[in-house]
C-alpha atoms as an extended CHARMM CRD file, in Angstrom:
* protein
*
       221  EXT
         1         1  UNK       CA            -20.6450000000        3.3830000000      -25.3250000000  PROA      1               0.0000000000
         2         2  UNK       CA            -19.1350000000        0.4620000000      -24.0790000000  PROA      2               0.0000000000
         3         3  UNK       CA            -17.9100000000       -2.3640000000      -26.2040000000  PROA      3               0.0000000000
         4         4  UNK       CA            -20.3370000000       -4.9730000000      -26.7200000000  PROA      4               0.0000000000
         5         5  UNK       CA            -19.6730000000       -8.2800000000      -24.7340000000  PROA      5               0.0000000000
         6         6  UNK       CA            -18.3440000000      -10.8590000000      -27.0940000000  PROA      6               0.0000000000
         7         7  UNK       CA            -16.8220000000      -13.5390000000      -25.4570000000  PROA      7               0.0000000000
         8         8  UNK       CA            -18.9530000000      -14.8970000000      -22.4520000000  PROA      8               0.0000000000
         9         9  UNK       CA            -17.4480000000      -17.6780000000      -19.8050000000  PROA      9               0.0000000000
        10        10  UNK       CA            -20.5610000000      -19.8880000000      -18.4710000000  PROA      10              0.0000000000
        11        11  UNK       CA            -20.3620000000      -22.3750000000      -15.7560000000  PROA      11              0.0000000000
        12        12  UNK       CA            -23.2840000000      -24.6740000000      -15.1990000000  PROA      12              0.0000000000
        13        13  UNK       CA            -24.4440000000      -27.4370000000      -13.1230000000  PROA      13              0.0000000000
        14        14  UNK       CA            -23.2740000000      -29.1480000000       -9.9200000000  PROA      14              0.0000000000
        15        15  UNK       CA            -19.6130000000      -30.3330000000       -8.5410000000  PROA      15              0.0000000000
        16        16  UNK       CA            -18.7090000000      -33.2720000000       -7.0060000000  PROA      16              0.0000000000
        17        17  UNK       CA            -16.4820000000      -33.6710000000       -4.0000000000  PROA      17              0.0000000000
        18        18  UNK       CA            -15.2990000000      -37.6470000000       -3.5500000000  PROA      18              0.0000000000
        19        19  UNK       CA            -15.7150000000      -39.3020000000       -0.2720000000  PROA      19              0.0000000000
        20        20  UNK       CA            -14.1810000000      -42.7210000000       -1.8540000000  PROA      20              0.0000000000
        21        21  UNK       CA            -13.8180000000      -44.1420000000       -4.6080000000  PROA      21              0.0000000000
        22        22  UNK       CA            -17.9390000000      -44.5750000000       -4.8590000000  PROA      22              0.0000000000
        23        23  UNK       CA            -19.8530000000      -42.0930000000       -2.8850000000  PROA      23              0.0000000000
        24        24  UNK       CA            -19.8610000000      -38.1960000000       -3.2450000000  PROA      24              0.0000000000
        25        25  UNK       CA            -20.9070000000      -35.2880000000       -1.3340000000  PROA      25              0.0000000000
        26        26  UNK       CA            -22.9070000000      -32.7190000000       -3.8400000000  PROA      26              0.0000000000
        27        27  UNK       CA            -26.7270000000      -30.7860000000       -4.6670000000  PROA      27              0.0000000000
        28        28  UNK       CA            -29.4930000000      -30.7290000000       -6.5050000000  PROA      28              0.0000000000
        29        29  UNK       CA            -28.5100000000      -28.5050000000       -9.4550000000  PROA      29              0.0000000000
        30        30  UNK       CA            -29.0280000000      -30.3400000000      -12.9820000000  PROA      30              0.0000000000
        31        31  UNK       CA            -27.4110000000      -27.7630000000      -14.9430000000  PROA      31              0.0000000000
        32        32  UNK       CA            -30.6850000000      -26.5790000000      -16.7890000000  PROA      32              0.0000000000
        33        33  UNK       CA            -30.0200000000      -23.2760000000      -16.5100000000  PROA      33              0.0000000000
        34        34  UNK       CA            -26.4870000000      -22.8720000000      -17.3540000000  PROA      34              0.0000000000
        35        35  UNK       CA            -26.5870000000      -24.5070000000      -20.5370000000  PROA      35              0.0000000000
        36        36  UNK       CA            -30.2420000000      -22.5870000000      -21.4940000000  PROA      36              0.0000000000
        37        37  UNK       CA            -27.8840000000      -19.6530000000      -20.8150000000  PROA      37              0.0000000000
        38        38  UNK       CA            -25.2180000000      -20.8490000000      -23.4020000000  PROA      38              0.0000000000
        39        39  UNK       CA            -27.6940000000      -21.9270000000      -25.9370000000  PROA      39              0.0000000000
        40        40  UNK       CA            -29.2560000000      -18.2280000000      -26.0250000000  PROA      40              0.0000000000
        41        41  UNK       CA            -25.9840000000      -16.5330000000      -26.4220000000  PROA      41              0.0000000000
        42        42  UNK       CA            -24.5040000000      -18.5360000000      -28.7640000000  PROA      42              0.0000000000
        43        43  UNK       CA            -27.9030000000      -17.9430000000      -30.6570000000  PROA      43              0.0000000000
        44        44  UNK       CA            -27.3790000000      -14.0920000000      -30.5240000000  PROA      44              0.0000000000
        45        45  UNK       CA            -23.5680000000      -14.2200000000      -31.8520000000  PROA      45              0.0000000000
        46        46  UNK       CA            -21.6650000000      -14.7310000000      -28.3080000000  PROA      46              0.0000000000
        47        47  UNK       CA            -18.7250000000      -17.0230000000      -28.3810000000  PROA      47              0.0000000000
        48        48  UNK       CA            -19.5480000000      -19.1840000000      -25.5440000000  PROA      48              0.0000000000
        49        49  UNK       CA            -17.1830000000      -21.2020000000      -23.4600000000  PROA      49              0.0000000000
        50        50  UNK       CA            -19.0740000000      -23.6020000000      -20.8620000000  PROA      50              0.0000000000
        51        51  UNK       CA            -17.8910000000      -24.9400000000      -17.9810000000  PROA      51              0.0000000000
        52        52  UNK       CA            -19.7260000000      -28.1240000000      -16.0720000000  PROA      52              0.0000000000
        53        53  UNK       CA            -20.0190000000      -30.4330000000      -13.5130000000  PROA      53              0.0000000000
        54        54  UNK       CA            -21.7850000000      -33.4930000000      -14.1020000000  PROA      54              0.0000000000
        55        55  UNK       CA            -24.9740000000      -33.6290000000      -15.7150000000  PROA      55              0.0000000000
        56        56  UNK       CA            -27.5420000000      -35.4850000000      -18.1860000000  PROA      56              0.0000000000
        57        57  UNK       CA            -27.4270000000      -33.1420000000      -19.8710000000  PROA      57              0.0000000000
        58        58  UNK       CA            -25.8670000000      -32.6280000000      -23.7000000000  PROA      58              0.0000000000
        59        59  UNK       CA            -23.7060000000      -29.5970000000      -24.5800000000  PROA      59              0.0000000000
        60        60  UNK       CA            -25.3540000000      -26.9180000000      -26.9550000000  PROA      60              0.0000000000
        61        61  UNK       CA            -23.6000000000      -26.9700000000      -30.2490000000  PROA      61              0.0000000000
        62        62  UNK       CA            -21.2200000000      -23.9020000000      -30.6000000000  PROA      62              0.0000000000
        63        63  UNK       CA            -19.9460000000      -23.9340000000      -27.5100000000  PROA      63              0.0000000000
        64        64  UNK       CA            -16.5730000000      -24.6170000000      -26.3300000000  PROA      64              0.0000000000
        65        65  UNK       CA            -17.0500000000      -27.3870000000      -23.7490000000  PROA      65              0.0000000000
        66        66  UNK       CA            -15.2690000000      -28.3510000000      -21.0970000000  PROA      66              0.0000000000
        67        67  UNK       CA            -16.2820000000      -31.0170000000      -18.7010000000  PROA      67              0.0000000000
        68        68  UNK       CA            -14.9720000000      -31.0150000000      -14.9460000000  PROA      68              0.0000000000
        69        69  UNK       CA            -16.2920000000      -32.7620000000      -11.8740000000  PROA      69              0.0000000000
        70        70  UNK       CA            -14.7110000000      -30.8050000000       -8.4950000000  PROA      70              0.0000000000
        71        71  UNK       CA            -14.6110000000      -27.6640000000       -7.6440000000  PROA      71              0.0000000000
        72        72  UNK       CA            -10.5840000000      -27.3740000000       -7.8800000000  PROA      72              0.0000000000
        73        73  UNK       CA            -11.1380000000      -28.6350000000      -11.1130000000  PROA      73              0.0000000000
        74        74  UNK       CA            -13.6330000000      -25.9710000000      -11.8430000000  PROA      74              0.0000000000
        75        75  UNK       CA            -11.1230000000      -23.4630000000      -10.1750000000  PROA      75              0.0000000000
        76        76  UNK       CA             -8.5800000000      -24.5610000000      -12.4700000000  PROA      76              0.0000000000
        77        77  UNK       CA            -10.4630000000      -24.4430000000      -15.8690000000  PROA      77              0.0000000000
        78        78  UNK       CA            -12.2060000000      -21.4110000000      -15.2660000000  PROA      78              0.0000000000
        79        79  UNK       CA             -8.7680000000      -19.2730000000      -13.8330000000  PROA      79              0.0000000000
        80        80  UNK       CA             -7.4220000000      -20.2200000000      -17.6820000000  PROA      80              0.0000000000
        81        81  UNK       CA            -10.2720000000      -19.3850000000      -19.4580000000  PROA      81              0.0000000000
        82        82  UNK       CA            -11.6150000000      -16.0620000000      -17.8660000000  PROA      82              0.0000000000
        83        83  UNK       CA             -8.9980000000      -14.0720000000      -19.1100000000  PROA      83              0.0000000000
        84        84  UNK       CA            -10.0140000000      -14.7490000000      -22.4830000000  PROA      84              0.0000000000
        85        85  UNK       CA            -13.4820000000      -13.7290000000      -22.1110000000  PROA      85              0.0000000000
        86        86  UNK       CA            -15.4130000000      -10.7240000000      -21.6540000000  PROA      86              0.0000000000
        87        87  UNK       CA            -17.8890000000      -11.6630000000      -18.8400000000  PROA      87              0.0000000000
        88        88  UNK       CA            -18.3600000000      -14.7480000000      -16.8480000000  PROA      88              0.0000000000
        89        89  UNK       CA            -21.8030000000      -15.9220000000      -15.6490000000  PROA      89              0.0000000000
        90        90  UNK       CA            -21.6200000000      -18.4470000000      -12.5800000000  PROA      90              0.0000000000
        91        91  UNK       CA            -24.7330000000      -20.4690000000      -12.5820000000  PROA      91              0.0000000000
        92        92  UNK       CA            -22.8080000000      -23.6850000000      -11.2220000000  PROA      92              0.0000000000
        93        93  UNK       CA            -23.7210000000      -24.8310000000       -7.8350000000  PROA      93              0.0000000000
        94        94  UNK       CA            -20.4800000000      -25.4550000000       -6.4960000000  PROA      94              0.0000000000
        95        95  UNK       CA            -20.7240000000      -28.1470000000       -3.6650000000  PROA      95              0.0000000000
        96        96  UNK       CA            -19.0710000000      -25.9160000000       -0.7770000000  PROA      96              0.0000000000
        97        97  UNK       CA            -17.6610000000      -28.3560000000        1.1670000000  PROA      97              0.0000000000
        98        98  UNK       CA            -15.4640000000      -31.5620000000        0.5890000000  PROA      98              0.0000000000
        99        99  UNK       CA            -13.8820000000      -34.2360000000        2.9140000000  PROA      99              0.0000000000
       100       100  UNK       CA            -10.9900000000      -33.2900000000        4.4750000000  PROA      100             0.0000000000
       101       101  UNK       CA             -9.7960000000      -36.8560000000        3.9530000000  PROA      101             0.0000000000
       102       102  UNK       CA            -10.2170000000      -38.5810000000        0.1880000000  PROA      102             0.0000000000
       103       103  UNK       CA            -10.1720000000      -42.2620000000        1.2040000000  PROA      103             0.0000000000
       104       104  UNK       CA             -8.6490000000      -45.0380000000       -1.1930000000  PROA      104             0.0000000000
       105       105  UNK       CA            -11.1070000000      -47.5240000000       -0.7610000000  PROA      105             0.0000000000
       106       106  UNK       CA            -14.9480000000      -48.0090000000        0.0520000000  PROA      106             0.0000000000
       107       107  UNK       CA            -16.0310000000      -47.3230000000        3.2410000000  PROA      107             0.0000000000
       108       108  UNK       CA            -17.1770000000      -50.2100000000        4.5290000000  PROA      108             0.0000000000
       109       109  UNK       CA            -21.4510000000      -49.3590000000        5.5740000000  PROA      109             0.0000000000
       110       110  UNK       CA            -21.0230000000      -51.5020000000        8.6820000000  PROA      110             0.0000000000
       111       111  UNK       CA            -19.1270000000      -48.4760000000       10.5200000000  PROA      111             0.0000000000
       112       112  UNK       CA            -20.5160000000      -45.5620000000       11.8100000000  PROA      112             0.0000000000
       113       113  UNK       CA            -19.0470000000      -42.3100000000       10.0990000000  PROA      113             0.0000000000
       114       114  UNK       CA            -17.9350000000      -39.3200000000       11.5210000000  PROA      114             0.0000000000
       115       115  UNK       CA            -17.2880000000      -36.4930000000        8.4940000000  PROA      115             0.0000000000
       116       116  UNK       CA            -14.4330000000      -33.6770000000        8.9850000000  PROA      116             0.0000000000
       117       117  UNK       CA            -15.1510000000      -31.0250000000        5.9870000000  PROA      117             0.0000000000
       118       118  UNK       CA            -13.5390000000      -28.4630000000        4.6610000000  PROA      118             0.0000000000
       119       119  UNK       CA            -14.7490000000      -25.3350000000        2.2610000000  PROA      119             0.0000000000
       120       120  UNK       CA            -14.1530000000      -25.5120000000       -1.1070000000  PROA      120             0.0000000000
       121       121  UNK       CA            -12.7050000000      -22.7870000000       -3.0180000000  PROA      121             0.0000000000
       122       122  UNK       CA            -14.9340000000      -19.9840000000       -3.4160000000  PROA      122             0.0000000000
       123       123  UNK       CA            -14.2100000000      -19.5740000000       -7.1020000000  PROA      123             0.0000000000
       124       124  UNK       CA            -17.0240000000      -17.0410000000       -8.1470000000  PROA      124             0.0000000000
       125       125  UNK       CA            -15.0200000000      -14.5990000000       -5.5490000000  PROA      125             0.0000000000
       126       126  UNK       CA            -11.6030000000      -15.0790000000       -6.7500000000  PROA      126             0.0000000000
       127       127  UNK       CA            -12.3320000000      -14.5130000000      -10.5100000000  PROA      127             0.0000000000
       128       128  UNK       CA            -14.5050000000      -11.0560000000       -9.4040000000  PROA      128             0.0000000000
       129       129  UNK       CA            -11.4080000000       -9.5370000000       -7.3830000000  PROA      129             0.0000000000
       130       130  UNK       CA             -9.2510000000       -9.8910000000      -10.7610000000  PROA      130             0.0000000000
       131       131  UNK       CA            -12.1330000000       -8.6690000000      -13.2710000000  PROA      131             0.0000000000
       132       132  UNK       CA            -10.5390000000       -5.8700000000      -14.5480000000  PROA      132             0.0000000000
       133       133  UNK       CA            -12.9000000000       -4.6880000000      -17.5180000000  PROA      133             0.0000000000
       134       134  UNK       CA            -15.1160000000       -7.7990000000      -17.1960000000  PROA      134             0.0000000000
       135       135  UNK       CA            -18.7570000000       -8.0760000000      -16.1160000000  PROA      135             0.0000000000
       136       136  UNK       CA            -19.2510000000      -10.5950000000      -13.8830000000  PROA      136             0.0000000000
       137       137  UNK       CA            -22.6820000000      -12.1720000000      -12.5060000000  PROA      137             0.0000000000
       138       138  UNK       CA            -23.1540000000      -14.4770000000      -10.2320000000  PROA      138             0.0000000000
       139       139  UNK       CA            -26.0850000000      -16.8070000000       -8.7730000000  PROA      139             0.0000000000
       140       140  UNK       CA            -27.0500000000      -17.7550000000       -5.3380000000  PROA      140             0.0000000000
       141       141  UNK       CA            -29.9540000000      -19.9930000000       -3.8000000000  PROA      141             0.0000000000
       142       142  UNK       CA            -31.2380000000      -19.3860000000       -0.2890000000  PROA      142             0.0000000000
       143       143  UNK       CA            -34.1510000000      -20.9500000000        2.1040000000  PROA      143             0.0000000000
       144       144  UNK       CA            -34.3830000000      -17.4310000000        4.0000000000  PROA      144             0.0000000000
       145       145  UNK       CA            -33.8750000000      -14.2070000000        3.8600000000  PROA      145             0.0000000000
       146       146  UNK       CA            -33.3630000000      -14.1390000000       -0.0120000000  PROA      146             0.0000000000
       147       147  UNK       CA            -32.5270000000      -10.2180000000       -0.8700000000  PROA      147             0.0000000000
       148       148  UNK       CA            -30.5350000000       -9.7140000000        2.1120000000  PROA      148             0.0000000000
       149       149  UNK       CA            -27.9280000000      -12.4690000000        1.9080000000  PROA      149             0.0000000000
       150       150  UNK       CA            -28.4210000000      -12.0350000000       -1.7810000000  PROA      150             0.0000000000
       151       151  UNK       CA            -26.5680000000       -8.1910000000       -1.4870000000  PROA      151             0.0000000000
       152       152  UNK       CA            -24.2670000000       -9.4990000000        1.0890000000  PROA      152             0.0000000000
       153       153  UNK       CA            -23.0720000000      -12.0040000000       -1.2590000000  PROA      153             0.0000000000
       154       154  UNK       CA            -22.6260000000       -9.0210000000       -3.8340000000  PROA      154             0.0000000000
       155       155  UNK       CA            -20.9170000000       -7.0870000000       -2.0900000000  PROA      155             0.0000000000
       156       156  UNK       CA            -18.9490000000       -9.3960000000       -0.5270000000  PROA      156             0.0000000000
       157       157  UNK       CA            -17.9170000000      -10.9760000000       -4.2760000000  PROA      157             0.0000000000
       158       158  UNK       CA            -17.1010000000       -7.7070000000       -5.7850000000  PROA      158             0.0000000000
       159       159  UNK       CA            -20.0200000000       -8.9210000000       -8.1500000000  PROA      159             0.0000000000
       160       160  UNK       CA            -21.5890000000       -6.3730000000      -11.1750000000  PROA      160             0.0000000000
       161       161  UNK       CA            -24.9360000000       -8.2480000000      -10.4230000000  PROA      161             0.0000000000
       162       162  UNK       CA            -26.2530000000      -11.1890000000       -8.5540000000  PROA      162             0.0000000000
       163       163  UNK       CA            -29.9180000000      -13.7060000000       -9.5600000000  PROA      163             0.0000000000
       164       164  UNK       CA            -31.1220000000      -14.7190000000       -6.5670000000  PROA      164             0.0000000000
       165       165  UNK       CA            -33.1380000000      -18.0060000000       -6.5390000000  PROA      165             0.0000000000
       166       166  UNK       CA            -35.4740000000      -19.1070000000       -3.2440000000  PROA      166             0.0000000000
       167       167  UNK       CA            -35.5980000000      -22.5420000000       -2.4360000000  PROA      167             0.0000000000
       168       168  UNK       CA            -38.9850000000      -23.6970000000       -0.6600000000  PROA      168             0.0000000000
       169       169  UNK       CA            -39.7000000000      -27.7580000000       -1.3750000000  PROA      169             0.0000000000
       170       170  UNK       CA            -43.3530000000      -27.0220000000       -0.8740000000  PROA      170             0.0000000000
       171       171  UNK       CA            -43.7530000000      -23.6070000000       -3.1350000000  PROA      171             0.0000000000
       172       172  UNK       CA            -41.0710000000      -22.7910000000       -5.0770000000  PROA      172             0.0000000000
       173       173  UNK       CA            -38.3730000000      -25.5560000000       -6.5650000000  PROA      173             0.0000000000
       174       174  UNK       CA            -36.0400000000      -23.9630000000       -9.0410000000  PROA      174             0.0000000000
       175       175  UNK       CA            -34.2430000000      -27.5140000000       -9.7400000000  PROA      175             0.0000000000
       176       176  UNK       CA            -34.4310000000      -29.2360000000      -13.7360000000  PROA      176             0.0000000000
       177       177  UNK       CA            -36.6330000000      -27.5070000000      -15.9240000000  PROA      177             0.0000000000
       178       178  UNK       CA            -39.3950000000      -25.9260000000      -14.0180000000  PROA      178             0.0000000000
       179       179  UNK       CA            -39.8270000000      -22.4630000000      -14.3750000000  PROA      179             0.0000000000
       180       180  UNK       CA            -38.5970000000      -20.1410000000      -12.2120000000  PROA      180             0.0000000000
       181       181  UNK       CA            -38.8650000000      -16.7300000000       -9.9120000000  PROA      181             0.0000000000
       182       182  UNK       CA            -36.1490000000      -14.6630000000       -9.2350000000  PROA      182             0.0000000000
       183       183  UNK       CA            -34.6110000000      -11.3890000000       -8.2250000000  PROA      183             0.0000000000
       184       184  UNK       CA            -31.9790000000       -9.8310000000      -10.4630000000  PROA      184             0.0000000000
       185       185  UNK       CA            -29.5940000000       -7.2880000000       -7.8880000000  PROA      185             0.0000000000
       186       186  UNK       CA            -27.8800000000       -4.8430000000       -9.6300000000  PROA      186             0.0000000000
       187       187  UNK       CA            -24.1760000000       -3.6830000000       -8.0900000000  PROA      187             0.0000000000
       188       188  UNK       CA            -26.3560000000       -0.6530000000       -7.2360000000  PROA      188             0.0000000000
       189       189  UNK       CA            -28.7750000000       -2.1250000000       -5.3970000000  PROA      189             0.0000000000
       190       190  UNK       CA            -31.6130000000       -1.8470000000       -7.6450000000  PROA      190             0.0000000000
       191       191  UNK       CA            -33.8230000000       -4.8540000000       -7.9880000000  PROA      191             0.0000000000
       192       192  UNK       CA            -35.5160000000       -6.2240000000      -10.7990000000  PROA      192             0.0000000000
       193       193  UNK       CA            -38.0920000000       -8.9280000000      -10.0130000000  PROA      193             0.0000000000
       194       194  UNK       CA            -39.2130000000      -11.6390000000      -12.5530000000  PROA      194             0.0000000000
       195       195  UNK       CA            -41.9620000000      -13.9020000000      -12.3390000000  PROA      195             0.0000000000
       196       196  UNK       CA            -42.2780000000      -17.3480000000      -12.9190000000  PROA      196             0.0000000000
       197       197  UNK       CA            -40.9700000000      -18.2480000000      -16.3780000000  PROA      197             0.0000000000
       198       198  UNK       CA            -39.2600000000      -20.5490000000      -18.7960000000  PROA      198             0.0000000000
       199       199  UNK       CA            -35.1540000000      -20.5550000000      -17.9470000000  PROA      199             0.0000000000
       200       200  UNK       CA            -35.0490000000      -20.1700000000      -21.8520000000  PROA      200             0.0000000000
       201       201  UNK       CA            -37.2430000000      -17.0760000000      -21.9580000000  PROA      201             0.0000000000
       202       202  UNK       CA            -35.0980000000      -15.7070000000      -18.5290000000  PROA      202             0.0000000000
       203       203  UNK       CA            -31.5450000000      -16.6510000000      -20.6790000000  PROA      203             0.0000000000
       204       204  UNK       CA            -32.8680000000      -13.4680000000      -23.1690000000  PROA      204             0.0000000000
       205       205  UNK       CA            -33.3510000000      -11.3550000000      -20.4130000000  PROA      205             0.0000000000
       206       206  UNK       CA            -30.0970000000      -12.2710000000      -18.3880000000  PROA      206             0.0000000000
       207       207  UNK       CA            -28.2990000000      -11.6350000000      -21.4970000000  PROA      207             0.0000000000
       208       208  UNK       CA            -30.0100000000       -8.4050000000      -22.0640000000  PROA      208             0.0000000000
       209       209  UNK       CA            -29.4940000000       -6.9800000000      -18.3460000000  PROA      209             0.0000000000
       210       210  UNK       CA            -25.7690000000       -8.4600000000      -18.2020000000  PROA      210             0.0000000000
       211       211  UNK       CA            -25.5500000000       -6.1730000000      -21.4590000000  PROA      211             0.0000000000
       212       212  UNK       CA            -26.9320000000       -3.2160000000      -19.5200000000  PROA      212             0.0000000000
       213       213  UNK       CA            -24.3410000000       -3.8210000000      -16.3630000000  PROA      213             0.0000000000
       214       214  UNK       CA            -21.7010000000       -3.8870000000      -18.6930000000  PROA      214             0.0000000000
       215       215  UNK       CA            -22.5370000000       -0.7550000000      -19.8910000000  PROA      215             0.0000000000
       216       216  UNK       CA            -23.1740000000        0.6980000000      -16.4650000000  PROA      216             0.0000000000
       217       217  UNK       CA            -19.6120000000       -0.1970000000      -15.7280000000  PROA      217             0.0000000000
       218       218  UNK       CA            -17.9380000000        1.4780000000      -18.2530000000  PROA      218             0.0000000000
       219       219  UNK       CA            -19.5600000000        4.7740000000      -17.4770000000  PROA      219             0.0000000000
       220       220  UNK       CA            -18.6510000000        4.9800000000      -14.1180000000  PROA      220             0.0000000000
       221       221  UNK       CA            -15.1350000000        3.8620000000      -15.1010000000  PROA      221             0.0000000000
């Protein structure tokens, strides 16, 4: 039997890329689900380390906090911390683009504005390819085609399992503290469908099935 997970790495919430000193390209993710996640596990005896972007929200007690707002700072923090840990769950919506240019001062609203981007670093990918022993899970949100992209993003992320969220303004809106639908994707392929439900009562059963992957792992290893 595998050793139990002890040390999990949880990022939560959105980043923020900085157009100027005042305005910010970003998304709708309030962070609700990341920090139900660290709540739960520090409840069952994990040691919990949580990453976010900027929310209302206020960090569980017993965690290890550590606030960031961009996704290079998020790439920074979390590349020190996962080595440390045992698993990392990546709830965070990272914004996946930012200005190619950062300017120094407010764009004046009189001009017209023509935006050059440029991705952000795809952080969830780069932590996967040096896992080693860890069990890693990741999240994605799509509009279409929710299972396929969802096991393209899995494979393409090296990932142990993906939760796949769909995004529909009129029937389904994952955002804050509604309660949710998704898809859990093993690295297998197998899919485990959950129905609408509390993110606190879908924490327990993340935990649970990232407990289950782990142990998957270290058979086939």
């Amino acid at each position: 039997m595998a050793p139990r997970l002890k040390k999990l790495l949880i990022t939560a919430g959105p980043t923020r890329e900085a157009l100027d000193p005042v305005r910010f390209l970003s998304n709708l993710s309030t962070g609700e689900m990341g920090y139900a996640l660290a709540r739960r596990a520090v409840s069952q005896g994990y040691q919990v380390s949580l990453v976010s972007g900027s929310t209302a929200l206020k960090p569980p007690q017993g965690v290890r906090f550590y606030p960031v707002v961009s996704a290079s700072e998020m790439q920074k923090t979390c590349s020190k911390l996962f080595p440390k840990h045992d698993g990392l769950i990546m709830t965070a919506a990272v914004c996946d683009f930012m200005p190619a240019k950062n300017e120094r001062h407010k764009i004046p609203s009189r001009n017209g504005l023509t935006l050059k981007l440029r991705r952000t670093p795809d952080i969830l990918a780069q932590l996967a390819k040096k896992k080693g022993c860890r069990t890693v899970i990741g999240f994605c949100l799509e509009t279409k085609d929710l299972i396929r992209r969802a096991k393209a993003k899995l494979v393409e992320k090296e990932l142990d399992g993906i939760v796949a969220n769909f995004y529909n303004p009129q029937r389904h809106h994952p955002f804050g503290k509604r309660s949710v639908s998704v898809c859990l994707i093993g690295a297998g392929g197998h899919i485990l469908r959950l129905a609408k439900q509390p993110k606190e009562r879908l924490a327990k059963t993340l935990l649970s099935w990232m407990e289950c992957l782990h142990e998957d792992r270290a058979r086939v290893v």
